[in-house]
C-alpha positions as CSV (number, residue, x, y, z in Angstrom):
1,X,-7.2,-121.8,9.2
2,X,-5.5,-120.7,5.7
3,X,-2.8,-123.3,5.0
4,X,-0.9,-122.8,1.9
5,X,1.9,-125.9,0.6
6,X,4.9,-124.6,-1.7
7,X,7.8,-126.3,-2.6
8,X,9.2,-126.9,-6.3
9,X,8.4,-129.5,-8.9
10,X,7.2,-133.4,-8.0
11,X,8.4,-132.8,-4.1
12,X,4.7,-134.2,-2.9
13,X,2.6,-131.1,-2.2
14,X,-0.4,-132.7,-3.9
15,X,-0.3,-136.5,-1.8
16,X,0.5,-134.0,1.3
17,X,-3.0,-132.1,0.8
18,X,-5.0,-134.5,0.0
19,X,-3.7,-136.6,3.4
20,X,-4.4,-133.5,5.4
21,X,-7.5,-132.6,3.5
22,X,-9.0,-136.5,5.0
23,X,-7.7,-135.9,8.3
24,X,-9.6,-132.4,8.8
25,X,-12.8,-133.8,7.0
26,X,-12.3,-136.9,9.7
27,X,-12.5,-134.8,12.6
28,X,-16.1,-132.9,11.1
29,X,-14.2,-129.7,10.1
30,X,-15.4,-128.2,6.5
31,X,-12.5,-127.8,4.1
32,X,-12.0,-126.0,1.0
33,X,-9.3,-127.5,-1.0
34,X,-8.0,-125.6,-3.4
35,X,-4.9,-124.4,-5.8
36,X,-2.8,-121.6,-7.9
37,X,-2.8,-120.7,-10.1
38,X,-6.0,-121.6,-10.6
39,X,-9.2,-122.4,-8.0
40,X,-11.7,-120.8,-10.2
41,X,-13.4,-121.0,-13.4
42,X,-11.4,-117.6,-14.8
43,X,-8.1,-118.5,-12.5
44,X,-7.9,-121.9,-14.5
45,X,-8.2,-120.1,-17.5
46,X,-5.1,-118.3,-16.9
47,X,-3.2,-121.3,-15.2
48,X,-3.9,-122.5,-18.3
49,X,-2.0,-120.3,-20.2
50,X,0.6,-119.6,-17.8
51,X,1.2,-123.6,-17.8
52,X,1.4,-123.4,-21.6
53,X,4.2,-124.5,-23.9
54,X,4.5,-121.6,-26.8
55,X,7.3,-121.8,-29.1
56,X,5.9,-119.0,-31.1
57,X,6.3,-116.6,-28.1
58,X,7.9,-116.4,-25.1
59,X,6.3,-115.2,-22.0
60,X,8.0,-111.9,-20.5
61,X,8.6,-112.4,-16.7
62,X,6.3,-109.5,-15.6
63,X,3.8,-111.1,-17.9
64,X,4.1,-114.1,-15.8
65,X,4.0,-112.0,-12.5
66,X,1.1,-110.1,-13.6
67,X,-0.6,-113.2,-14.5
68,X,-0.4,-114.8,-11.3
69,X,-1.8,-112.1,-9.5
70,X,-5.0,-111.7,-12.1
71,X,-5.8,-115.5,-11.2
72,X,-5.0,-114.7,-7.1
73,X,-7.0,-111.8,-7.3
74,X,-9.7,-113.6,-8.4
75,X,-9.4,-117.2,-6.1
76,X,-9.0,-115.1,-3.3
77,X,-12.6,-113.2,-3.7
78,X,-14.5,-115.7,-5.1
79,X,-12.9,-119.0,-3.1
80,X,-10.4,-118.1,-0.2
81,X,-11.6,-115.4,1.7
82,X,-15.1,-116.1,1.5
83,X,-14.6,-119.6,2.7
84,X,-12.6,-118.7,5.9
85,X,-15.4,-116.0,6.5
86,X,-17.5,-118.5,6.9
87,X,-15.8,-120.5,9.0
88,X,-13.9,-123.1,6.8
89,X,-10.5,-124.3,6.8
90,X,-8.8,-123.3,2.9
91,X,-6.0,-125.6,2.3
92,X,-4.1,-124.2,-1.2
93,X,-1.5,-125.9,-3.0
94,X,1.0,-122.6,-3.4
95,X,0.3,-118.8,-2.8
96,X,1.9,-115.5,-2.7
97,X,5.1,-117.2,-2.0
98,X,5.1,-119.2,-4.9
99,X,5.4,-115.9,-6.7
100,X,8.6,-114.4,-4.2
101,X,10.9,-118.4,-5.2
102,X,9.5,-118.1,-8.6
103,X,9.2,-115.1,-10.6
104,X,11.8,-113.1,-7.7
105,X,14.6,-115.5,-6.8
106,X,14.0,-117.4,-9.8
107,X,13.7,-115.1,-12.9
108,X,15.0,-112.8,-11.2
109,X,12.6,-109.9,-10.5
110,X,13.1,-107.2,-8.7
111,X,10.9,-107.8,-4.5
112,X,9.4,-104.1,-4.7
113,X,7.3,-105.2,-7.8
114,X,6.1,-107.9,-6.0
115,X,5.6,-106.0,-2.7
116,X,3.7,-103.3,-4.4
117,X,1.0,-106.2,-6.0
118,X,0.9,-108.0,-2.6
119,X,0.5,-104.8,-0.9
120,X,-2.6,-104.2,-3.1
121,X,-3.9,-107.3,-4.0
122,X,-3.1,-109.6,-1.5
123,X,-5.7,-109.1,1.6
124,X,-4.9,-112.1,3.6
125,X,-1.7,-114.7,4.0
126,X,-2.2,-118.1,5.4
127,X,-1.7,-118.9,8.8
128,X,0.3,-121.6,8.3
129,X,3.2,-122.4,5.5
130,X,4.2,-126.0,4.5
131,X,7.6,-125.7,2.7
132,X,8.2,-129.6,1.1
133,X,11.7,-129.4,0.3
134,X,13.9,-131.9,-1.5
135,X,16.7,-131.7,-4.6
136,X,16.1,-130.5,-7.5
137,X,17.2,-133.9,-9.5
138,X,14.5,-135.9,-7.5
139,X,11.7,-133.7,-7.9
140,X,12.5,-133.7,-11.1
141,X,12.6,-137.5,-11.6
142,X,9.0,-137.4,-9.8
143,X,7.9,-134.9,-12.0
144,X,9.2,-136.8,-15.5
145,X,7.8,-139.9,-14.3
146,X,3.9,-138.3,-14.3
147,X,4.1,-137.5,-18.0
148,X,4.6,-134.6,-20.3
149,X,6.3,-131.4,-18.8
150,X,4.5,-128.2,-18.6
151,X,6.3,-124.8,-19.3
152,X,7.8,-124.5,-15.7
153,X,8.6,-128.3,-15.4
154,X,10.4,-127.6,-18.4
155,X,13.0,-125.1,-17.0
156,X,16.6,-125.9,-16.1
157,X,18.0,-127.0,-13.0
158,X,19.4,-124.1,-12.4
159,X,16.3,-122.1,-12.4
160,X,14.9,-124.7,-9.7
161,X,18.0,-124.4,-7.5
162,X,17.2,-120.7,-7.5
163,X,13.7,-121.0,-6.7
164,X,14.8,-124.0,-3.9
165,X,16.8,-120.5,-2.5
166,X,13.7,-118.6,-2.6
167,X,11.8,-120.3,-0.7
168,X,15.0,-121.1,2.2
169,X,14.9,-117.3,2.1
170,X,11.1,-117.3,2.8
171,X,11.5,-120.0,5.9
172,X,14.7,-117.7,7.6
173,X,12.7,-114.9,6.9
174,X,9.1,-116.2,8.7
175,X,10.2,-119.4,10.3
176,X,6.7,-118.8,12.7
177,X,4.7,-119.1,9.5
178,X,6.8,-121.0,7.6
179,X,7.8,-125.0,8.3
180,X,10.2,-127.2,6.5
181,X,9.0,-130.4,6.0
182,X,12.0,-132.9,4.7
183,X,10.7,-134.4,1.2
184,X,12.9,-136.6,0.7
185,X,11.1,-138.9,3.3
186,X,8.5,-141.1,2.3
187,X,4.7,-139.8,2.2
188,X,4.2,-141.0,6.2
189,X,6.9,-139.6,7.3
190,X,6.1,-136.3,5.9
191,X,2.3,-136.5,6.5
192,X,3.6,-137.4,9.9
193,X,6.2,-134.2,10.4
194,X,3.6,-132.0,9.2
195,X,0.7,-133.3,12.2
196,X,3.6,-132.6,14.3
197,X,3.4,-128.8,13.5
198,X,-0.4,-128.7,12.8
């Protein structure tokens, strides 16, 4: 199985995995955990810089697209695809529709440009979506509270209540791939909702 987690800043996506990630490895399954961007040696290059506060420039929003697809490109052929070829479970912390409530419903980029790189770059989806939704003010107090904000934690409100809207838009849209888990909850609860579905 190919399980991706999305959801916006400090809603639990990391404490989610990692609770999942011991409950497959309990039950003797192999399991490749993994993230974006990033999950490779190049890909974390580039998460790097896309994470990076510049003041001296500012990144262009189809720089930041482009970007994200360079590092996906590259986890998915050198990490995703060949560990579910060979029979392991890839559990990813965001994908592809990280890059539809981000880049599209939050900076506002047009879904054809997007459809055109996932058409060509983007060879398999996951079978299964975790959507960790909470506000934006929460998530945002989790996220102060782990220490210096990187350049997407660093965005308004605003912008996150448009990427919150992205991804509702992705769970109407694919609501048999796609499962809201309530993050306002407390870890249990949520680990708990999301066994419910697995």
């Amino acid at each position: 199985m190919f399980i991706s987690f999305e959801g916006t800043e400090g809603v639990g996506k990391t404490t989610l995995i990692r609770r999942i990630h011991d409950y497959f490895t309990a039950q003797g399954q192999s399991v490749v955990l993994t993230r974006e961007p990033g999950g490779t040696s190049m890909a974390e290059q580039i998460r790097a810089l896309l994470l990076a506060v510049n003041h001296e420039e500012k990144m262009c929003s189809d720089t930041e697209l482009l970007l994200m697809y360079a590092a996906r490109a590259q986890h998915l052929d050198q990490v995703i695809l060949p560990a579910l070829a060979a029979g392991k479970t890839v559990l990813c912390d965001r994908f592809s529709d990280a890059s539809f409530a981000y880049q599209c419903a939050g900076r506002g980029l047009s879904e054809s440009k997007l459809q055109t790189l996932n058409n060509n770059f983007v060879t398999r989806m996951p079978d299964l979506t975790f959507w960790l939704d909470a506000p934006i003010e929460l998530g945002m107090t989790r996220a102060r509270a782990r220490g210096e904000l990187d350049r997407f934690e660093q965005e308004k409100a605003t912008f996150f209540e448009k990427v919150r809207g992205g991804y509702q838009t992705l769970w109407e849209r694919h609501p048999e791939r796609v499962k809201r888990l309530d993050a306002t909850q407390n870890p249990d609860q949520v680990f708990a909702q999301a066994m419910d579905y697995l």
